[in-house]
C-alpha positions in Angstrom: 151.9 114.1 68.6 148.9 116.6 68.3 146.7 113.8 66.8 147.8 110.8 69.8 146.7 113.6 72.0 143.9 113.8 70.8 143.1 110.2 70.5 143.7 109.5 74.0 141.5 112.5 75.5 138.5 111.0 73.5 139.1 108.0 75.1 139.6 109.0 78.1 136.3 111.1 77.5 133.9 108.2 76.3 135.4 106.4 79.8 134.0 109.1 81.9 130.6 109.2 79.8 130.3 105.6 80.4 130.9 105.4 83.9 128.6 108.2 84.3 125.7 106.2 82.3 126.3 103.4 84.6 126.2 105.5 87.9 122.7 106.9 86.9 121.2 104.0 85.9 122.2 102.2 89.2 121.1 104.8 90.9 117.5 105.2 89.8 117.1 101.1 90.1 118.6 101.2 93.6 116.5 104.6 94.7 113.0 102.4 93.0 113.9 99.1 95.3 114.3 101.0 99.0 111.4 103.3 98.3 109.3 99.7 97.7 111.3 97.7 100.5 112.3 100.3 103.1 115.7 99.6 104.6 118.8 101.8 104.5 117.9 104.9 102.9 114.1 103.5 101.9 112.1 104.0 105.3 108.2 103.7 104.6 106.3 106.6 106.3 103.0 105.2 107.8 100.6 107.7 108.7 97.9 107.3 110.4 95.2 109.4 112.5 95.8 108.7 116.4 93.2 109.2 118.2 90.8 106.0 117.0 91.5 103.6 119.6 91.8 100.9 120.1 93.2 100.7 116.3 95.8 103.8 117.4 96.3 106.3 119.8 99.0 108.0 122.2 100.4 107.1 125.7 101.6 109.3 127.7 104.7 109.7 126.4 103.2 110.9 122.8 104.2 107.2 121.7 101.6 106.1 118.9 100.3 103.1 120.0 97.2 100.2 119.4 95.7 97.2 116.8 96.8 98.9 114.0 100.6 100.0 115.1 101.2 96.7 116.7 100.1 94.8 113.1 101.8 96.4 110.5 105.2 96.4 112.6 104.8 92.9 112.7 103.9 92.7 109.2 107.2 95.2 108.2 109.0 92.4 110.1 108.2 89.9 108.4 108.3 91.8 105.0 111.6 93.1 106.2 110.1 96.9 105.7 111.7 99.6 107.7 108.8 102.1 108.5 108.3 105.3 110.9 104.9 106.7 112.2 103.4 109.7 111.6 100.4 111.1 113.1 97.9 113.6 111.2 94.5 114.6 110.8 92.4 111.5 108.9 91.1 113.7 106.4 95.0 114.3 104.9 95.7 111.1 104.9 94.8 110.4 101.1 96.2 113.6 100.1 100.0 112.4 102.0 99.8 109.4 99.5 99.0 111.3 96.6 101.5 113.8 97.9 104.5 111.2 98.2 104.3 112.8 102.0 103.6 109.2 103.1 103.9 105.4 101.4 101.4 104.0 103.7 98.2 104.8 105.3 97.0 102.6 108.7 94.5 104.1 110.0 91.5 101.5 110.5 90.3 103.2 107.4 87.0 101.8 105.3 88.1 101.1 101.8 84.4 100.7 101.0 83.7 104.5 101.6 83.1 106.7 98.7 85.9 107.4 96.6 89.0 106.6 98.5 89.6 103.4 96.0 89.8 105.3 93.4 92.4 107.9 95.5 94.6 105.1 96.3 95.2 101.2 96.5 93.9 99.4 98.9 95.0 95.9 100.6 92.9 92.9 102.0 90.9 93.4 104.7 91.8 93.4 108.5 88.8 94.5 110.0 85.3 94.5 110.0 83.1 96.9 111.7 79.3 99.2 111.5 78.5 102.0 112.7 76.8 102.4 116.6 75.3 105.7 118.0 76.8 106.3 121.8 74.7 108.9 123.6 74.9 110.1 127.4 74.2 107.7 129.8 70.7 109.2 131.0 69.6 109.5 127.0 66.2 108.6 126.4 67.2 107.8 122.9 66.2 104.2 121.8 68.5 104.0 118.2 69.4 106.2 115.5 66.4 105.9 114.0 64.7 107.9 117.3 67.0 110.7 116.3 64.8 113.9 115.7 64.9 117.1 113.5 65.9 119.3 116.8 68.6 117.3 117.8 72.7 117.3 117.0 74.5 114.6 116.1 78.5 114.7 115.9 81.6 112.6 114.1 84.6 113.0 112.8 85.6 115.0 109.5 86.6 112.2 106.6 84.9 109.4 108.3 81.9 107.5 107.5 80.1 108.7 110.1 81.2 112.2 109.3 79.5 111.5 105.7 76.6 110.7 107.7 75.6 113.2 109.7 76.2 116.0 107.4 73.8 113.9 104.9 71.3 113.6 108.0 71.5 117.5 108.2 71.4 118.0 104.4 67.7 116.0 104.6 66.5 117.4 107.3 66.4 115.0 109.7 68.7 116.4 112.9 69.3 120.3 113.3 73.1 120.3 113.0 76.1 117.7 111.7 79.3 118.4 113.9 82.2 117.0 111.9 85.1 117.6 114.1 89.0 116.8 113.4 89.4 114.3 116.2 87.1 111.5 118.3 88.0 112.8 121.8 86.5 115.9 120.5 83.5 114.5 119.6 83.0 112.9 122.9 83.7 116.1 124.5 80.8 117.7 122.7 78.4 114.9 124.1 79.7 115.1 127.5 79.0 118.1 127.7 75.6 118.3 126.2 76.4 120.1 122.7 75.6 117.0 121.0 72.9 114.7 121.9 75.0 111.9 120.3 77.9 110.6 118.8 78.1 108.3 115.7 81.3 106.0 116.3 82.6 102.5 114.7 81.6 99.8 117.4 85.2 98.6 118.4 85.9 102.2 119.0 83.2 103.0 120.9 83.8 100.2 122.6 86.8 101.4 123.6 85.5 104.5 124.7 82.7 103.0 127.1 85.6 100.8 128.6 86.8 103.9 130.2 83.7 106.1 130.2 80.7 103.5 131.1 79.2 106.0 133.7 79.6 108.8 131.3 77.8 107.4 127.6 76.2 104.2 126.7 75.3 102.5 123.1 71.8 102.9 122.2 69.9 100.7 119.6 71.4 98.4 116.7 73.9 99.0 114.1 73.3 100.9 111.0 75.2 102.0 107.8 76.8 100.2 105.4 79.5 97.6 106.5 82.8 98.8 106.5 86.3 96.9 105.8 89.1 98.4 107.4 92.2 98.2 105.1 95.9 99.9 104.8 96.7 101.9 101.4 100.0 102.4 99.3 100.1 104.7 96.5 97.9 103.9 93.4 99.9 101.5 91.2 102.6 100.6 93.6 102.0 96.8 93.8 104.9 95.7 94.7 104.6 97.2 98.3 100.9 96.2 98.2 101.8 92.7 97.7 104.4 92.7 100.6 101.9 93.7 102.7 99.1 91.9 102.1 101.7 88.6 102.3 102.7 90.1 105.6 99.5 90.3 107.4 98.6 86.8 105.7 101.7 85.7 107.2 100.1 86.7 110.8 97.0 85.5 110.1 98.6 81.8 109.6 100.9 82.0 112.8 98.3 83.1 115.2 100.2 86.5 115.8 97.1 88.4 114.3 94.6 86.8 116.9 96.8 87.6 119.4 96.4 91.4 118.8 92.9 91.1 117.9 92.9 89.6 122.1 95.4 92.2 122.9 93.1 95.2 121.8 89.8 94.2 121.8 89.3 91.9 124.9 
């Protein structure tokens, strides 16, 4: 009797165990496919910084908006991604990847600037875009390169025009680089007088002087290296880059990304 008690309690035992195993495993596999796809209990944080319009911004509401926000929802629709917007300074972007505070970064973001490729993964590109100097509409400045050594240029922190005026600083050639969290703050600063000029990404300063033509103007040709504006995943998750780089293909081929780029930038 003792011993068929025994038997049966091991088996019952090594049922449990197995059944066990079996959960676990299914769970880790499941928990591995939502995080990549989004869906039910696998949304995809985008973050982003919103204040670089036209690429994304707020309305009134606080809703985050523009180029960028419009594409990759149409690209998570077509991908079938379920994703959710988050808005925080540009310079923390890189660090919410590395993080796992965030699975995606849109943020019309160079991946041609320093390091960042090596930070995270990027996909194809969207955009292409230089750099522009906007000054105040009664500037007698020509161009960047009529910039002086008493003068104070200003861009945002992280960006590749914040790069550039602290390296224009470093060398001497304008008194001060302000690198300031957000654009509307660096327009601020030139309207009123602070900064003799801003150093902005053409389609955004664009955007700007659609809005603000009797305030700032653009001044001279573009300079700086070319920039590429790309999203980001996570360094080795492929699977997620693939999806979206098939996505915004996907727009590319069914005219939905020219009608954004006419949306935004007419």
């Amino acid at each position: 009797m003792k011993n068929t008690l025994k038997t049966m309690l091991a088996l019952m035992l090594g049922i449990m165990m197995v059944f066990a195993m079996t959960a676990c495993g299914g769970s880790s596999d499941s928990g591995d496919s939502e995080a990549a796809e989004g869906g039910e209990g696998g949304t995809l944080k985008v973050v982003t910084e919103a204040t670089f319009a036209p690429f994304e911004s707020t309305d009134e509401e606080g809703n985050i908006i523009g180029f960028d926000v419009d594409m990759m929802n149409a690209i998570a629709e077509s991908q079938g991604l379920t994703i959710e917007w988050v808005n925080m300074e540009f310079d923390s972007l890189i660090p919410a990847l590395q993080s796992n505070q965030g699975d995606i970064i849109c943020a019309g973001m160079n991946k041609l600037a320093g390091d960042r490729a090596e930070k995270v993964d990027f996909g194809d590109t969207y955009f292409e875009s230089d750099l522009m100097l906007l000054v105040k509409s009664d500037s007698d400045l020509t161009g960047i390169d009529a910039v002086t050594s008493d003068m104070k240029l200003a861009s945002q922190i992280g960006t590749t025009g914040g790069d550039m005026v602290q390296q224009m600083k470093e060398e001497g050639k304008i008194a001060d680089g302000v690198v300031l969290n957000q654009w509307t703050d660096c327009y601020l600063q030139l309207q009123n007088g602070d900064v003799q000029g801003v150093i902005v990404d053409k389609p955004v300063g664009e955007a700007y002087l659609n809005a603000h033509s009797d305030i700032a103007k653009f001044v001279g040709d573009s300079f700086g290296e070319h920039e590429e504006f790309a999203f980001a995943v996570q360094k080795g998750n492929t699977e997620l880059l693939d999806k979206l780089n098939a996505g915004l293909a996907e727009l590319k081929e069914n005219g939905t990304y020219e009608e954004l780029v006419a949306k935004w930038f007419s």
